[in-house]
Backbone bond lengths (Angstrom), bond angles and torsions (degrees), N, CA, C in turn:
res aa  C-N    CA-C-N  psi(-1)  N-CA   C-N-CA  omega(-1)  CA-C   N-CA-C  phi
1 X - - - 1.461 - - 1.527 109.58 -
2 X 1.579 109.73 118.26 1.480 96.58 -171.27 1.693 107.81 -109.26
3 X 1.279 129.82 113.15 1.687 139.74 -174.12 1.244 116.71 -79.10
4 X 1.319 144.57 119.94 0.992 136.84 140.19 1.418 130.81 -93.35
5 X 1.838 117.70 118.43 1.123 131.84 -163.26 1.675 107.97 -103.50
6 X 1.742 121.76 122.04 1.098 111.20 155.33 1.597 131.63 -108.57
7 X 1.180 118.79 165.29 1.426 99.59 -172.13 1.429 105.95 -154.13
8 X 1.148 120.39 99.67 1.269 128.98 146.07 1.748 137.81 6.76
9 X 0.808 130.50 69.25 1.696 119.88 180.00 1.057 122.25 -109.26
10 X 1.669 144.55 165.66 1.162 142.14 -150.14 1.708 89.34 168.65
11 X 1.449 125.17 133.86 1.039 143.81 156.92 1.989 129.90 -144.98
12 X 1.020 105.91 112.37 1.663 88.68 -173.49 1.388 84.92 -152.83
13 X 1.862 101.35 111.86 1.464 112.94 159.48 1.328 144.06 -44.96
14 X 1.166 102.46 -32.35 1.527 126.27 173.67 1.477 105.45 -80.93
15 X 0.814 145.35 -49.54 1.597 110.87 150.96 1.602 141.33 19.92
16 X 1.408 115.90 146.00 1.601 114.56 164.79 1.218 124.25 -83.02
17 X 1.081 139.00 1.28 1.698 149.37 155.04 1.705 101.47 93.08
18 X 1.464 110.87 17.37 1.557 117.62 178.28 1.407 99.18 -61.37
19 X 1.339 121.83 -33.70 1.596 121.04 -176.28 1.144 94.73 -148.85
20 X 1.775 96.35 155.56 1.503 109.65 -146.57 1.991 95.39 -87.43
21 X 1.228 125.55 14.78 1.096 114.46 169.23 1.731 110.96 -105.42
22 X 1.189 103.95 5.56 1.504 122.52 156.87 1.435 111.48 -96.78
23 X 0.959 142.38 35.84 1.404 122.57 -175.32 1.542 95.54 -129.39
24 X 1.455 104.19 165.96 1.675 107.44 -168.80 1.441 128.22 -96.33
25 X 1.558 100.65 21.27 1.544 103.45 -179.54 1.503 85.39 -144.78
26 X 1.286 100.93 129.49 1.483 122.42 -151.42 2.044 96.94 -103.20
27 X 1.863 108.91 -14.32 1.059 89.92 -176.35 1.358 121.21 -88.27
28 X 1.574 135.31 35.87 1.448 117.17 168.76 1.736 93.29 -99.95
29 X 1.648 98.07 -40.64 1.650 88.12 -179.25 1.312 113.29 -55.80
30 X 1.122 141.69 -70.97 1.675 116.26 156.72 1.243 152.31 21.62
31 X 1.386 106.28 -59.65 1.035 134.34 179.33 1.796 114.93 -83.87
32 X 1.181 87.10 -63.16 1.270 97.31 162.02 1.228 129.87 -39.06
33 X 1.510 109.35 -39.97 1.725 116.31 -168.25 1.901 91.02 -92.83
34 X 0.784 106.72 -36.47 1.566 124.82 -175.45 1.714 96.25 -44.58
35 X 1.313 116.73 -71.27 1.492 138.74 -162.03 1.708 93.00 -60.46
36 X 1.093 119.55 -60.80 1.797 130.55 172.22 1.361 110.18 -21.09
37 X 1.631 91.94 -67.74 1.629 87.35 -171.27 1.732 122.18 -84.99
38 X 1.333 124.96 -19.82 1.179 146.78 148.63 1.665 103.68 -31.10
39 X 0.827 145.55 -52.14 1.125 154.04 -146.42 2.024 104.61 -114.32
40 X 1.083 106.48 -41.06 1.238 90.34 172.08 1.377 115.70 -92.96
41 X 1.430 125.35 -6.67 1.410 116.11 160.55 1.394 108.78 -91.45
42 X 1.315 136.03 -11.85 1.711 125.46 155.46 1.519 104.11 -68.12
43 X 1.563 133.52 -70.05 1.150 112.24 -152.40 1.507 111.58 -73.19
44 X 1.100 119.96 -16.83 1.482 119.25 -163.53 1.332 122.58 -135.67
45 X 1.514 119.01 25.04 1.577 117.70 170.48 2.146 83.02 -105.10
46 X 1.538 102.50 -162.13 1.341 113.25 160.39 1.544 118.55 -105.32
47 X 1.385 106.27 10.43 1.967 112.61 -179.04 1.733 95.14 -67.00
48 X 1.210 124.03 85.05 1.902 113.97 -155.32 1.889 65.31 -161.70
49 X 1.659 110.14 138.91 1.326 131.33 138.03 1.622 122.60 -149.83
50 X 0.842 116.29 167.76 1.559 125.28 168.36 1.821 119.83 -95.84
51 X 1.269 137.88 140.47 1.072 118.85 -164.96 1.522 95.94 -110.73
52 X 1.215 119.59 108.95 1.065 126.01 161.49 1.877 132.21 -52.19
53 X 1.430 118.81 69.22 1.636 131.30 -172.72 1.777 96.41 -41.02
54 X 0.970 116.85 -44.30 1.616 100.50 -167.53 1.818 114.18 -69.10
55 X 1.468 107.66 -40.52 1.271 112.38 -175.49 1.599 118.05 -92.31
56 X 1.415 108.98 -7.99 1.405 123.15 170.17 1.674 91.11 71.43
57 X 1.146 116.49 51.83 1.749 126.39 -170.05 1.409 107.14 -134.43
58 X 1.181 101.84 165.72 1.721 110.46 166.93 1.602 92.69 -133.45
59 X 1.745 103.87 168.03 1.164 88.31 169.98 1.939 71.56 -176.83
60 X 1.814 90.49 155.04 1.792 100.37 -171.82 1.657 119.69 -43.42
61 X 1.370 90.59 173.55 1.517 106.17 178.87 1.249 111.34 -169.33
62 X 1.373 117.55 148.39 1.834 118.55 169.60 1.252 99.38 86.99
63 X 1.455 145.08 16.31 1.499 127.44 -130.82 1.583 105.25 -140.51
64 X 1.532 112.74 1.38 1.145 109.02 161.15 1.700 115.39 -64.45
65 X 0.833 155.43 -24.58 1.495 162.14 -170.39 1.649 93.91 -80.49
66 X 1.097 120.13 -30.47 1.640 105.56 -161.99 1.372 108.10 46.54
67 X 1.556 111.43 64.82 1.752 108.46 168.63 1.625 116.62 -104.74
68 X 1.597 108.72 146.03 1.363 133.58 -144.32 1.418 88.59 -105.68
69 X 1.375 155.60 160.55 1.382 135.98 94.89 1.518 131.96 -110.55
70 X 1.234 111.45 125.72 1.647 119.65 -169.25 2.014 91.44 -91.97
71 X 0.669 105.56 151.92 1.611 131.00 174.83 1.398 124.21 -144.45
72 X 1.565 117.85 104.04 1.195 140.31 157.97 1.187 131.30 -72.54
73 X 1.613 127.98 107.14 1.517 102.31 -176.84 1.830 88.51 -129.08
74 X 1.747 94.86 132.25 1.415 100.08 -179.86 1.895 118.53 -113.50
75 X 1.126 100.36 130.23 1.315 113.98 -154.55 2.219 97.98 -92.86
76 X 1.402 97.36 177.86 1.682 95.72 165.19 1.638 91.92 -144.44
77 X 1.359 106.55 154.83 1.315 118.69 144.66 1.721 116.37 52.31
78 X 1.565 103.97 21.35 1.459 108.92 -171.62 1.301 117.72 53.38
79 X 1.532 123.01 28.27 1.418 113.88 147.18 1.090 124.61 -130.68
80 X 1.609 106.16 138.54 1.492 120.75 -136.10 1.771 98.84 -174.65
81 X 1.071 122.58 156.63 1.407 123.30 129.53 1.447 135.64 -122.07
82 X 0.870 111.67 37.03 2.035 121.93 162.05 1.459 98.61 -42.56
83 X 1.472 126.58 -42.44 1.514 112.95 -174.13 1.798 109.99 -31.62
84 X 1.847 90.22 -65.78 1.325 99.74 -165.06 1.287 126.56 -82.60
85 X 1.369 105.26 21.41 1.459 106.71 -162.18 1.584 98.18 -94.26
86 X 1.966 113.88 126.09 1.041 123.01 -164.33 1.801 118.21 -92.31
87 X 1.769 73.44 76.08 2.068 77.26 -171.65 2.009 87.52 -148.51
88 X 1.411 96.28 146.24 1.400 113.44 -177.69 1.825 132.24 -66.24
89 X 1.255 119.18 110.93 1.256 115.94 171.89 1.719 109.80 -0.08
90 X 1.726 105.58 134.62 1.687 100.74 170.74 1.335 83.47 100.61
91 X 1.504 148.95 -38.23 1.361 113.00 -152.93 0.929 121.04 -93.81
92 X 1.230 119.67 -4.20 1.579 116.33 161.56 1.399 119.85 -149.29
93 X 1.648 145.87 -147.16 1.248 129.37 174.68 1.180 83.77 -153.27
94 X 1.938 105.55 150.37 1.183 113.67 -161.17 1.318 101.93 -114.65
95 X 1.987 128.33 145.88 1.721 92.18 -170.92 1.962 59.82 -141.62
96 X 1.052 111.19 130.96 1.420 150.71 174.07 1.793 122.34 -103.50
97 X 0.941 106.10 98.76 1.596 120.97 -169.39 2.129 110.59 -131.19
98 X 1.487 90.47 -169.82 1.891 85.16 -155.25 1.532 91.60 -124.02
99 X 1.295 122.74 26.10 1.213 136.55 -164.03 1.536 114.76 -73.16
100 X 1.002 130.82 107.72 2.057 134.50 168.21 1.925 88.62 -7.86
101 X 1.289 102.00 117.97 1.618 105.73 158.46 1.677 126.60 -38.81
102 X 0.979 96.95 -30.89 2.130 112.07 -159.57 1.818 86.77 -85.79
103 X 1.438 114.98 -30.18 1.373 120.75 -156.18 1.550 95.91 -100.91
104 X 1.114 130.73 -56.57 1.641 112.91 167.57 1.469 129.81 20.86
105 X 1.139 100.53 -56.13 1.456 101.72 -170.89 1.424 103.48 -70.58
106 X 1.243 118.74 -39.77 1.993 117.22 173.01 1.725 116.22 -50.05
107 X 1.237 101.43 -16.04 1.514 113.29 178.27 1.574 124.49 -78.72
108 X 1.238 89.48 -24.89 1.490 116.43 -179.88 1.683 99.01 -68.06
109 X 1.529 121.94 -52.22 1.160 119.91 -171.33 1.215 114.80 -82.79
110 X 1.538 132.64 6.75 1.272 129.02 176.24 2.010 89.72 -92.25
111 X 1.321 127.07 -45.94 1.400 109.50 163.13 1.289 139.83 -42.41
112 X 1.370 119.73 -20.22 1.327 139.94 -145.73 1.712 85.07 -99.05
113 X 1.470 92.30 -58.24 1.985 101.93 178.98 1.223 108.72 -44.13
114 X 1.332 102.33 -66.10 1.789 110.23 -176.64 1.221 126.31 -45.06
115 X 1.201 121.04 -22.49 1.836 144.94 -179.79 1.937 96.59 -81.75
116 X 1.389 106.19 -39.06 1.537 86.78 -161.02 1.534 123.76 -53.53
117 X 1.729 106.91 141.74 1.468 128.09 -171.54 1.486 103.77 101.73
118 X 0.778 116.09 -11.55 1.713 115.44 -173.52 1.611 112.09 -100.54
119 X 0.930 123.03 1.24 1.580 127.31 -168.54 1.395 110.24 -152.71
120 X 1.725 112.49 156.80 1.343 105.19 179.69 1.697 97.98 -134.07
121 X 1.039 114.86 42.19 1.301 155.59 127.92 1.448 166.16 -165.75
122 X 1.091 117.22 135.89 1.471 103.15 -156.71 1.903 117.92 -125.34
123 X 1.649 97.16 109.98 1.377 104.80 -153.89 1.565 116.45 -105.31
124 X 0.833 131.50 148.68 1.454 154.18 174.17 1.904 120.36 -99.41
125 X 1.191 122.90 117.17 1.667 129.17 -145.55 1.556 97.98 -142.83
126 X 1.298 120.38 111.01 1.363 116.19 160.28 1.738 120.92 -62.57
127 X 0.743 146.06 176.15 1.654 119.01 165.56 1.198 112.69 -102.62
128 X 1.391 127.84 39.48 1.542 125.45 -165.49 1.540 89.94 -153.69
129 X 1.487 101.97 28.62 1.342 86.81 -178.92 1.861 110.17 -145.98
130 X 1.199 130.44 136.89 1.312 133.93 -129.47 1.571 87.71 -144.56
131 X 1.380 105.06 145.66 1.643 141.39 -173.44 1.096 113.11 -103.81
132 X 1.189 152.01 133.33 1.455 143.78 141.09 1.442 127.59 -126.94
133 X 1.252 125.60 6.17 1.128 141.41 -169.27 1.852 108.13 -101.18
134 X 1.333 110.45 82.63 1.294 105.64 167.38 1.822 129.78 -45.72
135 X 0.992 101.97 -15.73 1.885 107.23 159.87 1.221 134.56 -124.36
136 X 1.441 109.85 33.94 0.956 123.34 158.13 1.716 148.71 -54.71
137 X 1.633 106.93 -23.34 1.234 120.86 164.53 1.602 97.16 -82.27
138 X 1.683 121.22 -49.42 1.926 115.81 -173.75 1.470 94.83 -59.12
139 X 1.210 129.32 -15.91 1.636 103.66 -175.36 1.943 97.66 -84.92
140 X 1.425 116.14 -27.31 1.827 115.28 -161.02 1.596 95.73 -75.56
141 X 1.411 113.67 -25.59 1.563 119.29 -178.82 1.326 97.09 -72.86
142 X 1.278 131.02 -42.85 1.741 111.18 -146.93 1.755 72.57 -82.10
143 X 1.022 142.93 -37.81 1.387 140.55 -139.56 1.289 110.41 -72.50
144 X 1.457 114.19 -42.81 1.436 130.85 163.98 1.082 118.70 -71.98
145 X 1.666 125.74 -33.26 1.474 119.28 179.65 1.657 117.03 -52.04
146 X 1.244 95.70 -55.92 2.016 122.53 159.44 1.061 129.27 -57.43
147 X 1.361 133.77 -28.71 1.562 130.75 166.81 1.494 121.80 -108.24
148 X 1.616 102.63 -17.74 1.782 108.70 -175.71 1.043 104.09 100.47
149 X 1.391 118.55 161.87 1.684 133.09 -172.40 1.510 85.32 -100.91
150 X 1.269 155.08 39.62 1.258 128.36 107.05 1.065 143.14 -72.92
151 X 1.892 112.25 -6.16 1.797 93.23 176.58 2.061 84.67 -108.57
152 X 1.339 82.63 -153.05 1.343 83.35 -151.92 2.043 84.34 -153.27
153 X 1.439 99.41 110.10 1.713 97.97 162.39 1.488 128.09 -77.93
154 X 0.748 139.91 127.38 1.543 152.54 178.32 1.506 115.00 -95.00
155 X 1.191 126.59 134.56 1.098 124.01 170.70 1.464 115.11 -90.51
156 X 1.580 109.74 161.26 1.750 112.79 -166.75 1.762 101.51 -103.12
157 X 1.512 110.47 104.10 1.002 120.70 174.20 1.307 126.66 -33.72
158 X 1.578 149.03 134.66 1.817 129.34 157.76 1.047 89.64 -160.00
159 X 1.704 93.93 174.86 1.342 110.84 -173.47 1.912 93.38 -137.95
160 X 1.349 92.33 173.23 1.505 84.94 -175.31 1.763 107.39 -153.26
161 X 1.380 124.51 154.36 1.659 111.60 -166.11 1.806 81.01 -164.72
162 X 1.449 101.30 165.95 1.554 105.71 -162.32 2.112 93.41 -114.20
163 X 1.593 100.24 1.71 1.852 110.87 177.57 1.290 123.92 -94.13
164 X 1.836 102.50 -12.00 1.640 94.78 -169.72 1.604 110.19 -86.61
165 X 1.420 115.46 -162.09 0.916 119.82 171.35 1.838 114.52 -79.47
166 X 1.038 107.69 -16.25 1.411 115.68 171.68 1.503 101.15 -128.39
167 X 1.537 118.65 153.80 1.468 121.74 174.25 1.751 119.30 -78.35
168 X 1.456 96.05 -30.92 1.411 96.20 -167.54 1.762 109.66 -131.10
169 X 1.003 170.18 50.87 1.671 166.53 171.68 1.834 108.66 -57.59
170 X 1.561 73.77 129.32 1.587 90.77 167.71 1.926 107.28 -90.69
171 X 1.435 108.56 133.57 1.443 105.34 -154.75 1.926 108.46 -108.95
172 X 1.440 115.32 12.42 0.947 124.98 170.77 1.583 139.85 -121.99
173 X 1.481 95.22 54.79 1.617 119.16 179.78 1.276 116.95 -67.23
174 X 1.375 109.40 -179.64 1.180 118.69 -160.79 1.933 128.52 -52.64
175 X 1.311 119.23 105.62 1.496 93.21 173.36 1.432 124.10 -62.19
176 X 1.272 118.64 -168.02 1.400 121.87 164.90 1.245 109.64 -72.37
177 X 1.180 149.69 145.33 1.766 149.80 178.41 1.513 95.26 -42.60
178 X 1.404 97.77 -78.00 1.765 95.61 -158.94 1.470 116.97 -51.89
179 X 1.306 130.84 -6.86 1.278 117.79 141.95 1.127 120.12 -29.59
180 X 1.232 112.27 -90.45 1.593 123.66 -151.02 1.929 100.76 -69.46
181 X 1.559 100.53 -20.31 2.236 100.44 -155.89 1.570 106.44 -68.95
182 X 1.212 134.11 23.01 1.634 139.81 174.75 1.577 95.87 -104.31
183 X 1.387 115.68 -36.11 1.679 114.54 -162.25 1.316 84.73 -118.57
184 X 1.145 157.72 42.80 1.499 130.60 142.38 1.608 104.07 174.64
185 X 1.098 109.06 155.11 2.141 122.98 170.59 0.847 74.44 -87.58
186 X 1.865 113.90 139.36 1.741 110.70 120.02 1.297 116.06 -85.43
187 X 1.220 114.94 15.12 1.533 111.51 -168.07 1.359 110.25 -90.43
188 X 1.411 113.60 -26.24 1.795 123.43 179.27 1.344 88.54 -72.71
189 X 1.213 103.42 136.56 1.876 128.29 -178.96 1.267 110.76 8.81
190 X 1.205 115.81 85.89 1.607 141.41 -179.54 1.256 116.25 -48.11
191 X 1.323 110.21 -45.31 1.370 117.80 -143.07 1.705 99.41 -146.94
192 X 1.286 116.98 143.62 1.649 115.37 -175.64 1.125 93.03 -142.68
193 X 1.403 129.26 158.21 1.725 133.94 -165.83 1.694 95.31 -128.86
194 X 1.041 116.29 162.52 1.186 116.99 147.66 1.940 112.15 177.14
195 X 1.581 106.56 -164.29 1.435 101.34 -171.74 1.616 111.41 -160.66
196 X 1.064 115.77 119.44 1.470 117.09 -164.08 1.790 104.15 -132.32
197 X 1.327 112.31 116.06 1.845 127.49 -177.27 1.650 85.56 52.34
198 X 1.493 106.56 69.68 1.388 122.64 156.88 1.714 125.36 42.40
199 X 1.661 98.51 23.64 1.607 108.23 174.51 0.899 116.88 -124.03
200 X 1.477 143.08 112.43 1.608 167.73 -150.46 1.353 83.24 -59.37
201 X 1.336 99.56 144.46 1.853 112.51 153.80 1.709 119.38 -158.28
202 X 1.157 113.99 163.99 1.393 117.64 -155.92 1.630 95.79 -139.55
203 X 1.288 85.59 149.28 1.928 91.76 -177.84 1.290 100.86 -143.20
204 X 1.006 124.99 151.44 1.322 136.03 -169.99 1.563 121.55 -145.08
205 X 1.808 115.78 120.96 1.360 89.74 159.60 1.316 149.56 -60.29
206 X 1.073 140.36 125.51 1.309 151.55 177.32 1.262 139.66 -81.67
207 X 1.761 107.75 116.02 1.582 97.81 -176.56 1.695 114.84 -89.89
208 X 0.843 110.84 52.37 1.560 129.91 155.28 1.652 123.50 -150.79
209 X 1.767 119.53 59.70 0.926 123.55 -178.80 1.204 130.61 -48.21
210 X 1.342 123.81 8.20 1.784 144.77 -125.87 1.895 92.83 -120.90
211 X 1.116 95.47 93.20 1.975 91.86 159.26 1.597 119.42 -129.79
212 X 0.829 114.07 18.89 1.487 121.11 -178.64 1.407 121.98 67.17
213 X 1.456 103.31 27.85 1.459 106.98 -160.69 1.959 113.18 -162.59
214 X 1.114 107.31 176.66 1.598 79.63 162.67 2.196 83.60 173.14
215 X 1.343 101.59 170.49 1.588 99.34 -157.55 1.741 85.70 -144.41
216 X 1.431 127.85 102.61 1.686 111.70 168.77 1.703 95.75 -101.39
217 X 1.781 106.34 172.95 0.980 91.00 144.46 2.104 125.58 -114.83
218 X 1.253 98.93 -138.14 1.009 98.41 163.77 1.764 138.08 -24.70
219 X 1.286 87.71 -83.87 1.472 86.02 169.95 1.802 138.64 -86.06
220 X 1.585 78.23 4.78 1.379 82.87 175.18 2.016 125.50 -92.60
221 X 1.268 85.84 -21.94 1.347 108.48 163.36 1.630 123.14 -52.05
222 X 1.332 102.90 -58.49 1.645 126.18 173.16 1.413 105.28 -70.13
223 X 1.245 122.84 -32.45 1.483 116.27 162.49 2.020 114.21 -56.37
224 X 1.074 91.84 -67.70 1.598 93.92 -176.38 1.283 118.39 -54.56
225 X 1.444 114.42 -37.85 1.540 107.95 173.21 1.550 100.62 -76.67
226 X 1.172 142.56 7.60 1.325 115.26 172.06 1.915 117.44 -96.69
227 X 1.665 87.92 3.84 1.850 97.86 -166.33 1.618 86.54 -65.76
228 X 1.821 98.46 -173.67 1.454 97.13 171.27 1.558 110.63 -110.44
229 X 1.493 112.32 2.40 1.312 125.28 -161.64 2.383 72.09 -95.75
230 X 1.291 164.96 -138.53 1.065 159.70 147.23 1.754 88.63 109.98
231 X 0.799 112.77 88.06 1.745 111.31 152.73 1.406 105.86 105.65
232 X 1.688 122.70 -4.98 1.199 114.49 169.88 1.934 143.61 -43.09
233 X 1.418 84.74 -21.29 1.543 104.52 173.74 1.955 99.90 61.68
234 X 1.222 101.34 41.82 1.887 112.55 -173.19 1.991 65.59 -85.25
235 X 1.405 69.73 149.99 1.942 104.34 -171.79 1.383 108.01 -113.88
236 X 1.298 119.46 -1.31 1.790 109.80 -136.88 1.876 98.56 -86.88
237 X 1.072 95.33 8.80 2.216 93.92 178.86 1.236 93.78 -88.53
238 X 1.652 126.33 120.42 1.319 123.69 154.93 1.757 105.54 61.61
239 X 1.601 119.05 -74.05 1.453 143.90 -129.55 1.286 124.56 -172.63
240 X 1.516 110.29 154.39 1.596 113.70 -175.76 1.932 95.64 -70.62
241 X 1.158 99.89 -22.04 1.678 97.97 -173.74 1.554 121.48 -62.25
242 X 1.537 81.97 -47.84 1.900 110.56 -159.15 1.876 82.13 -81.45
243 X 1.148 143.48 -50.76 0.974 131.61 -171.32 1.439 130.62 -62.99
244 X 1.039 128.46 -36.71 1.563 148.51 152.75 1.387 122.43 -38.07
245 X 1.751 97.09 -56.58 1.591 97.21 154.97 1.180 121.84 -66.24
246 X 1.137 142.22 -50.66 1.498 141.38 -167.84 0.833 140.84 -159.34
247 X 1.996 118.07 25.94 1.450 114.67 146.46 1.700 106.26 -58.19
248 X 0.928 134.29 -52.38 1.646 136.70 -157.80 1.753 109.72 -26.97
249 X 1.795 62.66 -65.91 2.122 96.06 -164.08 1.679 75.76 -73.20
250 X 0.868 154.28 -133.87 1.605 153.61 -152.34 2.098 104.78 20.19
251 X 1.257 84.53 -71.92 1.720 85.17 -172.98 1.389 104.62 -62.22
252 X 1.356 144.97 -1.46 1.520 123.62 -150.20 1.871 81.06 -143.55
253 X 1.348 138.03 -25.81 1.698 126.62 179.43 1.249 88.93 -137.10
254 X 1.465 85.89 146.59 1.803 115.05 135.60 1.153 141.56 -33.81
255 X 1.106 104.64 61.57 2.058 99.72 -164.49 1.553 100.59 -76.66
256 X 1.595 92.66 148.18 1.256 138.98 -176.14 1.084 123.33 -95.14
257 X 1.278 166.85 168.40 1.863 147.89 63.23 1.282 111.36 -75.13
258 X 1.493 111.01 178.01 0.931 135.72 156.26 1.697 122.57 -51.87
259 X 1.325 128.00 101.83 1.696 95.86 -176.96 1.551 123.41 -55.73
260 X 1.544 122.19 167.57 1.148 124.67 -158.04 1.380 104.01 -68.95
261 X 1.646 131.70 3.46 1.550 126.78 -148.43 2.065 85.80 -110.83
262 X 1.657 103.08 -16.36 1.607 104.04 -174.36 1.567 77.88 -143.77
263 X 1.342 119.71 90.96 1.530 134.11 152.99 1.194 110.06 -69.47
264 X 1.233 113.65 -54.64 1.528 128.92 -158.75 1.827 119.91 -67.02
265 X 1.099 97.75 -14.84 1.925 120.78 -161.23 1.666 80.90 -52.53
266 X 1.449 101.12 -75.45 1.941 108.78 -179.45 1.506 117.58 -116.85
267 X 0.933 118.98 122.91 0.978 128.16 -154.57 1.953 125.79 -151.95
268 X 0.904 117.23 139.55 1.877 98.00 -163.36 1.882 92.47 -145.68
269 X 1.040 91.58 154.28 2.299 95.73 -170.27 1.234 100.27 -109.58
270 X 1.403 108.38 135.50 1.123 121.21 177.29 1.581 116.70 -87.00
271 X 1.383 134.60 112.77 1.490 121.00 -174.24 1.700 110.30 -50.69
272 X 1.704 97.74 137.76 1.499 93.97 146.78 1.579 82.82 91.31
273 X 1.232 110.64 177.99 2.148 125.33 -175.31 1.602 89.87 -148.76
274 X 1.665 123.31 72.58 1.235 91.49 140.45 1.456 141.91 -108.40
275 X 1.500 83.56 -3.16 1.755 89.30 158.31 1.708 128.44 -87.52
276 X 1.370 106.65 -6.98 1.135 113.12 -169.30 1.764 109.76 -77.05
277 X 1.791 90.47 -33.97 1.568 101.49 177.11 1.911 110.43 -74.13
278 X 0.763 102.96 -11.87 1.698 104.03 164.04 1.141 107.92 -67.38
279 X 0.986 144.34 -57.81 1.672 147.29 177.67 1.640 104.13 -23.29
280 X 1.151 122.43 123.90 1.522 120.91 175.77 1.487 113.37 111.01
281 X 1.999 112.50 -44.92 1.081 129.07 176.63 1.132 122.13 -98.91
282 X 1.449 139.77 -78.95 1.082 125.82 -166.06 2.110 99.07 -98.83
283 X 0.993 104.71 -15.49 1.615 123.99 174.33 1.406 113.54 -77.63
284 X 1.256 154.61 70.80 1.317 142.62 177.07 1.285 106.91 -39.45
285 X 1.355 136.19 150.61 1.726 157.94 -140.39 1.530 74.67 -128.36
286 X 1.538 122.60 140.10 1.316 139.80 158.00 1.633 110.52 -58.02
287 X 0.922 134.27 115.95 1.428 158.56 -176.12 1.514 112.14 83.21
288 X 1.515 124.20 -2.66 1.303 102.09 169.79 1.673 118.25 -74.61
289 X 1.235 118.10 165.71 1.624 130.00 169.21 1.335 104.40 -35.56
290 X 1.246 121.96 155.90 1.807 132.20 126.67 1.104 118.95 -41.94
């Protein structure tokens, strides 16, 4: 299975620290971007062995799939930190453009176009946002095999810290309807069932299609770039941010999650707790008072 991943970056110290790629200490973004790509060339290239203690050997693993990963990271205006980022020539490719910062992410999908036929998936990566689920593409296949390459599964964003009032929150709940009710029914097939190593699961459309991210495959890719709405850089979700990720895929699939009773099925971490540290404060905690 060969992936192609793009990913978005943006850093400028000078900034108001409204977002953390504005802020003046450049080492969580780092890290953050660091952990991203770390992780998708462990779980999902074939650079994977086992160390064999008796023969003082290694030798493959994971490698029936023959999986590929290409990594795109597209920059604006020379701000960035790839300089410092402490990972070796080869690991990714850098595609550098003059693009509105907020808009970046629309840039991402003019790569995605340019790739089509060459990949048998084609992914979208906030850079603050981290993988750990080695079957995570076999779960987006069975998902599509069973519902059709018109809807589209999403994974349930969180972040997690061992200080809050909770350890772990998923940070992309419900909007208000009329958000999302111009770009999509949830009312067309609500709800999808299914069962995988004999444990029920439920999916649900969602009125917060929004994860900062999004995974097609093949043909679903070549579908969207063939709409006429495909590269418009229309802003109108929330933000130039929120839109990039997922007005597109919103107007063109069925988005999915996991329901909240099987969060965990797909699922992707958000670096860092800053929504998690809201919980208590501006977040009411489930059973505390008003």
């Amino acid at each position: 299975m060969r992936i192609l991943v793009t990913i978005p970056h943006f850093y400028n110290p000078e900034g108001d620290g409204s977002h953390a790629s504005l802020n003046k200490d450049p080492r969580p973004r780092l890290m953050g971007l660091s952990m991203s790509l770390t992780a998708l060339r462990g779980l999902y290239s074939d650079s994977q062995c086992v160390i064999d203690i008796g023969k003082c050997a290694t030798f493959p693993v994971n490698h029936c799939g023959g999986n590929a990963v290409d990594i795109v990271i597209c920059t604006t205006q020379n701000c960035h930190l790839l300089q410092q980022l402490p990972l070796p020539p080869g690991f990714y490719r850098h595609h550098a453009t003059d693009a509105e910062p907020m808009k970046l992410g629309f840039e991402c999908q003019d790569v995605l176009r340019n790739e089509l036929g060459k990949y048998d998936y084609y992914c979208y990566l906030e850079d603050d946002l981290i993988l750990h689920d080695p079957w995570f593409f076999v779960k987006l296949r069975w998902f599509n095999a069973h519902a059709g390459n018109e809807t589209l599964l999403q994974p349930n964003r969180y972040e997690i810290s061992p200080y809050g009032k909770v350890n772990k929150a998923y940070i992309d709940g419900n909007l208000l309807p009329h958000v999302t009710a111009k770009f999509q029914n949830v009312r067309d097939r609500p709800q999808l069932t299914g069962k995988v190593m004999e444990q029920p699961l439920q999916f649900r459309r969602t009125l917060n299609p929004h994860a900062g991210c999004y995974f097609l495959n093949a043909e679903q890719m070549k579908y969207w770039a063939e709409q006429p709405y495909f590269l418009d850089r229309d802003s109108s979700f929330i933000g130039p941010l929120e839109s990039a990720a997922t007005l597109g895929i919103m107007k063109t699939f069925k988005i999915y999650k996991p329901a909240d009773e099987y969060a965990n099925f797909l699922e992707i971490q958000h670096f860092g707790s800053n929504f998690l540290s809201l919980i208590g404060k501006q977040v009411k905690l489930s059973g505390e008072e008003s």
